[in-house]
TIMI-354173 format. One record per residue (C-alpha): residue in three letters; residue number from 1; x, y, z. Coordinates in steps of 0.001 Angstrom, whole numbers, plus 500000, padded with zeros to 6 digits. Layout:
N
aa | i | xx | yy | zz
ALA | NUM | X | Y | Z .
...
END
This chain:
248
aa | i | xx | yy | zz
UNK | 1 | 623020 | 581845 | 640529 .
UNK | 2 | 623921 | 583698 | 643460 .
UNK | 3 | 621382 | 586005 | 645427 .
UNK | 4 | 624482 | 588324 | 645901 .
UNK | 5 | 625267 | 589977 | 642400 .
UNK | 6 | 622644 | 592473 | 643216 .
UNK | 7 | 623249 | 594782 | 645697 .
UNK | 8 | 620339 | 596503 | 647961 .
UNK | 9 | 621482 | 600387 | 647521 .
UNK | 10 | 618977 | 601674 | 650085 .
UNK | 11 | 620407 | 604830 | 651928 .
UNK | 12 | 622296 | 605797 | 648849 .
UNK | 13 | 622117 | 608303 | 646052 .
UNK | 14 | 621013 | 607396 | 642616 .
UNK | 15 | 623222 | 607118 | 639584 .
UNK | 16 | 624288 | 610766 | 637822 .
UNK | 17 | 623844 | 610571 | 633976 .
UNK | 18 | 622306 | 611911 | 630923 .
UNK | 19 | 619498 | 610866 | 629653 .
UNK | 20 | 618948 | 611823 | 625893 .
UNK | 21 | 614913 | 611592 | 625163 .
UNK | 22 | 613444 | 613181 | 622338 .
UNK | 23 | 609930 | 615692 | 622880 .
UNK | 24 | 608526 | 617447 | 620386 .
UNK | 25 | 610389 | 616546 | 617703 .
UNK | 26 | 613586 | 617878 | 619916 .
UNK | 27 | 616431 | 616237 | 621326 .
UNK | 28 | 616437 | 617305 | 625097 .
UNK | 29 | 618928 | 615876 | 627821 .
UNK | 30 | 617435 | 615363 | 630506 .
UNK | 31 | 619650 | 615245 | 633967 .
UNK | 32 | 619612 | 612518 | 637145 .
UNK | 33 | 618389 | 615912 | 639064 .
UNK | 34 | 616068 | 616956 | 636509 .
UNK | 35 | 614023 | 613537 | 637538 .
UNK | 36 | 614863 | 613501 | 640989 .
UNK | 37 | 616305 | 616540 | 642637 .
UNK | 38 | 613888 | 618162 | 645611 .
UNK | 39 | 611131 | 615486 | 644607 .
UNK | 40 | 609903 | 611965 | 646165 .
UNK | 41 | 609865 | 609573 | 642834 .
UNK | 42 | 608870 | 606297 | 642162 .
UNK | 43 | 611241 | 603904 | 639341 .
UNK | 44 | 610464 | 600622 | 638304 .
UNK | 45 | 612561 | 598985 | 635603 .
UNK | 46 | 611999 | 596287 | 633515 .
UNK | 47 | 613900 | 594624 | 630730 .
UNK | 48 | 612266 | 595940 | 627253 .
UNK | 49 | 609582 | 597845 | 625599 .
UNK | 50 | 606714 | 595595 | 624211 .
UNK | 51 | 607472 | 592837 | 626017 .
UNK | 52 | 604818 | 590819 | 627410 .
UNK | 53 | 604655 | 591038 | 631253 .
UNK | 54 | 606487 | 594231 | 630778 .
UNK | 55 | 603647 | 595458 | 628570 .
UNK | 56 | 600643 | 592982 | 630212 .
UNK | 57 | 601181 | 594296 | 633980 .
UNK | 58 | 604135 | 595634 | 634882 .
UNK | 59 | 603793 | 599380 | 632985 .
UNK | 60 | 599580 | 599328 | 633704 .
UNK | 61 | 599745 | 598255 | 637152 .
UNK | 62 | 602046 | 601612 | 638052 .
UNK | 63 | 599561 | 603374 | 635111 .
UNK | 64 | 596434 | 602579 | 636975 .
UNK | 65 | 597635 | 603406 | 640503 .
UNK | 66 | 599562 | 606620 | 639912 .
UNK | 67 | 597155 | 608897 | 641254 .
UNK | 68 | 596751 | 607074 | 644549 .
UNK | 69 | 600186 | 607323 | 644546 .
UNK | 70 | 600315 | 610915 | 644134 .
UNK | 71 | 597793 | 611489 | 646769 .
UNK | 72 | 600243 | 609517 | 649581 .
UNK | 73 | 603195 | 612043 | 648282 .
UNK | 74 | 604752 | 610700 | 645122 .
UNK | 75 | 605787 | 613570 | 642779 .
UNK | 76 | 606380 | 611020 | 639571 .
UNK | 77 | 606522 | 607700 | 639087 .
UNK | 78 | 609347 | 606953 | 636234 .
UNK | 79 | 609491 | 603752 | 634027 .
UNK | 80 | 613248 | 603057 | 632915 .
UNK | 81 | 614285 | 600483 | 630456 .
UNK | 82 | 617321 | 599898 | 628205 .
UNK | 83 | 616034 | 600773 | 625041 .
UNK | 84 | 616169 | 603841 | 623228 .
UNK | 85 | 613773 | 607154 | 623185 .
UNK | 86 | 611991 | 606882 | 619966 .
UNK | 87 | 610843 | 602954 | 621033 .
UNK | 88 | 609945 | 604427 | 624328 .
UNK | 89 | 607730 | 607218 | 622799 .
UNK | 90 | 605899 | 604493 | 620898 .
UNK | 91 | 605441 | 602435 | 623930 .
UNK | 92 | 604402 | 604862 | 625998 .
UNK | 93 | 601616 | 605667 | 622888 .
UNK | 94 | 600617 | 602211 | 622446 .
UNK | 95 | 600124 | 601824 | 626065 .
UNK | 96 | 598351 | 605318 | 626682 .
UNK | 97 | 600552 | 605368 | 629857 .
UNK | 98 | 600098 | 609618 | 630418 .
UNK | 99 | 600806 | 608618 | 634390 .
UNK | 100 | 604169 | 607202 | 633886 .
UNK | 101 | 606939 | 609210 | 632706 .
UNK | 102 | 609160 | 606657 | 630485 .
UNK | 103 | 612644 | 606987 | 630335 .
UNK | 104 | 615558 | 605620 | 627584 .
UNK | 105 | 618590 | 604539 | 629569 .
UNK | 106 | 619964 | 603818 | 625538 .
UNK | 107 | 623252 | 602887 | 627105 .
UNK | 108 | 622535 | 601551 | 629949 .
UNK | 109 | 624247 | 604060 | 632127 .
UNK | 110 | 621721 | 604129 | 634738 .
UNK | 111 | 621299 | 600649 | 635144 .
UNK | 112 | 625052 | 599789 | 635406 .
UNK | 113 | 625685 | 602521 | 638151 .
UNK | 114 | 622814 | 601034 | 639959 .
UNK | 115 | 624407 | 597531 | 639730 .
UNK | 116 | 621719 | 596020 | 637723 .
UNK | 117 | 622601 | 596105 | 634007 .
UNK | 118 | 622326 | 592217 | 632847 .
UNK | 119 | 623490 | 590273 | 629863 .
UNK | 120 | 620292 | 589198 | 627993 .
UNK | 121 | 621963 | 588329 | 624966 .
UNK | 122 | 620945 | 584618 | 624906 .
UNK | 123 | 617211 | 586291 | 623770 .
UNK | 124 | 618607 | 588615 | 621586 .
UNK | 125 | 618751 | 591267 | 623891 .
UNK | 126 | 622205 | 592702 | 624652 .
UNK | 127 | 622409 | 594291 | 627967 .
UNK | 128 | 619371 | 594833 | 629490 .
UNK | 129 | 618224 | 596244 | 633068 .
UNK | 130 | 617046 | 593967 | 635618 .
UNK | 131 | 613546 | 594063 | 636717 .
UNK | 132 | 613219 | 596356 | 640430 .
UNK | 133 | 611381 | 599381 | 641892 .
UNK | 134 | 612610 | 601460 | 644185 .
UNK | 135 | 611180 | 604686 | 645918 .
UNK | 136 | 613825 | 607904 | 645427 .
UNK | 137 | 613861 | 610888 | 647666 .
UNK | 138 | 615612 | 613985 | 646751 .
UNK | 139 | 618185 | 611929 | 645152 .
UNK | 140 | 618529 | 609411 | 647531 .
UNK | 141 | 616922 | 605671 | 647768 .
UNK | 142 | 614625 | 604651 | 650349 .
UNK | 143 | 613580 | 601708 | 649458 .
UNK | 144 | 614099 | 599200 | 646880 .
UNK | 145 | 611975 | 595940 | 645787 .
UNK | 146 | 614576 | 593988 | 643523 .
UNK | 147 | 613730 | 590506 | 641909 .
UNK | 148 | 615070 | 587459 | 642844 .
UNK | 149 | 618201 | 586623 | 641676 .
UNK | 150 | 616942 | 583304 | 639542 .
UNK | 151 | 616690 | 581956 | 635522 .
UNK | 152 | 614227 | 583876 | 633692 .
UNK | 153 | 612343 | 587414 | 634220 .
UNK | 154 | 610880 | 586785 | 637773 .
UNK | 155 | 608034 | 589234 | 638771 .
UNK | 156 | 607080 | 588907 | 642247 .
UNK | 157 | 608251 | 591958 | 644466 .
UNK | 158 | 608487 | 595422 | 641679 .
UNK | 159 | 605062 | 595465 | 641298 .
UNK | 160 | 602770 | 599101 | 641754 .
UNK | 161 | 600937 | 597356 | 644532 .
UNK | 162 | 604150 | 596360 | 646518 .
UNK | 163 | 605392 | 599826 | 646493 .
UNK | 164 | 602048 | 601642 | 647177 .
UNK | 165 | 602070 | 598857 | 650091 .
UNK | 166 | 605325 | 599741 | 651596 .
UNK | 167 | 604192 | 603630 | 651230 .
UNK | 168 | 600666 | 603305 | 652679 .
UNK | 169 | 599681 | 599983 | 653928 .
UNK | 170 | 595410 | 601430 | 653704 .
UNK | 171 | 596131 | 603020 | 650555 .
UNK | 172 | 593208 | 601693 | 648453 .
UNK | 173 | 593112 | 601259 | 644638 .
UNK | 174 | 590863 | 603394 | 642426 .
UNK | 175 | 587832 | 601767 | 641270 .
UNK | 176 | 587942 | 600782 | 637337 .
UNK | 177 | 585296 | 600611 | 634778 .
UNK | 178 | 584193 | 598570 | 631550 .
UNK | 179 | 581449 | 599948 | 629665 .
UNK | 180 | 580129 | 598704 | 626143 .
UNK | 181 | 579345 | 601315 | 623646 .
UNK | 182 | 577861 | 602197 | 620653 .
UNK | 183 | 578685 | 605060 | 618566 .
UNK | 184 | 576134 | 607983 | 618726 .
UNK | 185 | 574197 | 606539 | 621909 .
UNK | 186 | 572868 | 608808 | 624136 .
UNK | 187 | 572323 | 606765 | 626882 .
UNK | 188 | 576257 | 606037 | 626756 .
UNK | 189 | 577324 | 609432 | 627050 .
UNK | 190 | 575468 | 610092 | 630235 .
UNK | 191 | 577003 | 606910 | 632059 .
UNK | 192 | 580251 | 607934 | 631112 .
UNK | 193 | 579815 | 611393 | 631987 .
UNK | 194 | 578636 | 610031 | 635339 .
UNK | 195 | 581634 | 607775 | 635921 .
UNK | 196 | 584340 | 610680 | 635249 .
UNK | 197 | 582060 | 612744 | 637965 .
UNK | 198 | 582115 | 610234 | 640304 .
UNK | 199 | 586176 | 609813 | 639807 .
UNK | 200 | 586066 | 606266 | 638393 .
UNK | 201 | 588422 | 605560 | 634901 .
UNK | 202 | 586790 | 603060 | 632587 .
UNK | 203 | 587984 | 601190 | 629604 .
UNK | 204 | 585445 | 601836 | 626652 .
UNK | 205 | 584592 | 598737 | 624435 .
UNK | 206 | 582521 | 600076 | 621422 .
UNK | 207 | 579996 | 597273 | 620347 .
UNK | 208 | 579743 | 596635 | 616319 .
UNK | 209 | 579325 | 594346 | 613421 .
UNK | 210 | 582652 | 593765 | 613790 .
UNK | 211 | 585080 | 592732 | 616432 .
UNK | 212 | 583126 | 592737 | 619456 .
UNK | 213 | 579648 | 592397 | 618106 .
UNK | 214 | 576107 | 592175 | 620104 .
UNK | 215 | 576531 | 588599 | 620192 .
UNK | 216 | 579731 | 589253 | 622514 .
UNK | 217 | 577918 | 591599 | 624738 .
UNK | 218 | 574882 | 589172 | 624809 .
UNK | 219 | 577560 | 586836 | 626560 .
UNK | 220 | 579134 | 588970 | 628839 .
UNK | 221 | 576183 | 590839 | 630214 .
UNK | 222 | 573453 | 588916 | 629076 .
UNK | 223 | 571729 | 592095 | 627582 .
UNK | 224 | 571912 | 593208 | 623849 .
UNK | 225 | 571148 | 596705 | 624709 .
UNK | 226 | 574289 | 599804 | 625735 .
UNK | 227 | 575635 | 600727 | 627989 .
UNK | 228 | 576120 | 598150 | 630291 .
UNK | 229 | 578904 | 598701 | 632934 .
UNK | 230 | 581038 | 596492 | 634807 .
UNK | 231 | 583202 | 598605 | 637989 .
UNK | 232 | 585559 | 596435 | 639739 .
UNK | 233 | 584706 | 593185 | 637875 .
UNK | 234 | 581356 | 593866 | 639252 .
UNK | 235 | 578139 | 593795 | 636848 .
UNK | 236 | 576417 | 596779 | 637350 .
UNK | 237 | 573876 | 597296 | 634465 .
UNK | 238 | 572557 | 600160 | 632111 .
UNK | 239 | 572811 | 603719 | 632719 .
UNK | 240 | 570205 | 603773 | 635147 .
UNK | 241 | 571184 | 600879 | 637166 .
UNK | 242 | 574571 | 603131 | 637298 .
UNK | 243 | 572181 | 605791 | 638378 .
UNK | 244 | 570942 | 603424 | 640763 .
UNK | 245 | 574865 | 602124 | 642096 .
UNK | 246 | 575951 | 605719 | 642958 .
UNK | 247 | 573112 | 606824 | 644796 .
UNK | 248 | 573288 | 603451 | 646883 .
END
């Protein structure tokens, strides 16, 4: 295939359509200004809802980031795909993506004015966007990050960290969490309470008979006892060693 069918459209204004979303149990059309007019946006777009590196990385990675990226000046980040509103309301659920605004381009519309609107239909797909990011300003594109033209669903340039790159080269990353649980433990509360002071998200794994069990967390942390916290892949400890981290 040719590295020509897509075009770069940097220094040119985005698309004008109609999106039609659905909020609150409303149909409400939402407008190319509506997203973009007077504000500095990030878009990625990716071929489906649910799919795996859509769902795996793509989505998160811009989830995770989006309040560094607000701090260097973004106003929104938007995820657009080719599927409809209702799937995109699900996805956006199942992914508990509240950074990301996701948006149905249902027709397409979008995607074909930007040039990027792709025949998929050998997986069953139909017409599908291709997989880019771009960074929008007051309606017109600054910058875009579009995969290479080859076989498959490449993933090497659209990614959050690329963009947040190009925007702020010593723009760092937020620090993540893991901390195992158990329901009604004291000790838990106060570590977590702790990490939202201190700014850090966390992922909460609740420790039980079933699923993952004491014999899992005897694994990972080599301690049967909660909380034990993890920041940054790191192994950190209980809720005093956490104590103990922050005061450092």
């Amino acid at each position: 295939m040719s590295s020509s069918r897509f075009v770069n459209r940097e220094g040119q204004a985005v698309p004008q359509v109609i999106f039609h979303t659905r909020q609150n149990n409303e149909w409400v059309d939402v407008s190319t200004d509506d997203i973009f007019k007077g504000k500095t946006v990030v878009l990625f777009a990716l071929p489906g809802a649910f799919t795996p590196t859509c769902s795996s990385t793509h989505l998160p990675g811009y989830n995770e980031l989006a309040p560094v990226f607000k701090a260097n000046g973004v106003d929104e980040i938007v995820c657009l795909s080719v599927n409809d509103t209702f799937v995109m309301n699900e996805w956006a659920k199942d992914q508990e993506a509240d950074q990301v605004r996701l948006l149905p381009d249902g027709n397409g519309d979008f995607s074909e004015g930007m040039g990027l609107l792709v025949d998929k239909e050998g997986l069953g797909f139909g017409k599908r966007s291709w997989r880019y990011s771009m960074l929008v300003k007051d309606g017109v594109i600054e910058k875009m990050f579009i995969e290479p033209d080859i076989d498959g669903d490449p993933f090497e340039v659209s990614d959050a960290e690329t963009m947040l790159n190009y925007i702020n080269p010593n723009a760092k990353a937020p620090s993540v969490a893991t901390i195992f649980t158990k329901e009604g433990c004291p000790f838990c509360a106060k570590a977590k309470a702790l990490l939202t002071d201190k700014g850090v998200g966390y992922e909460e794994i609740m420790v039980s008979n079933h699923g993952v069990t004491s014999r899992t967390l005897r694994a990972v942390a080599n301690a049967s006892t909660v909380p034990q916290v993890f920041i940054d892949g790191q192994y950190i400890g209980d809720s005093e060693a956490l104590e103990a981290f922050f005061t450092k």
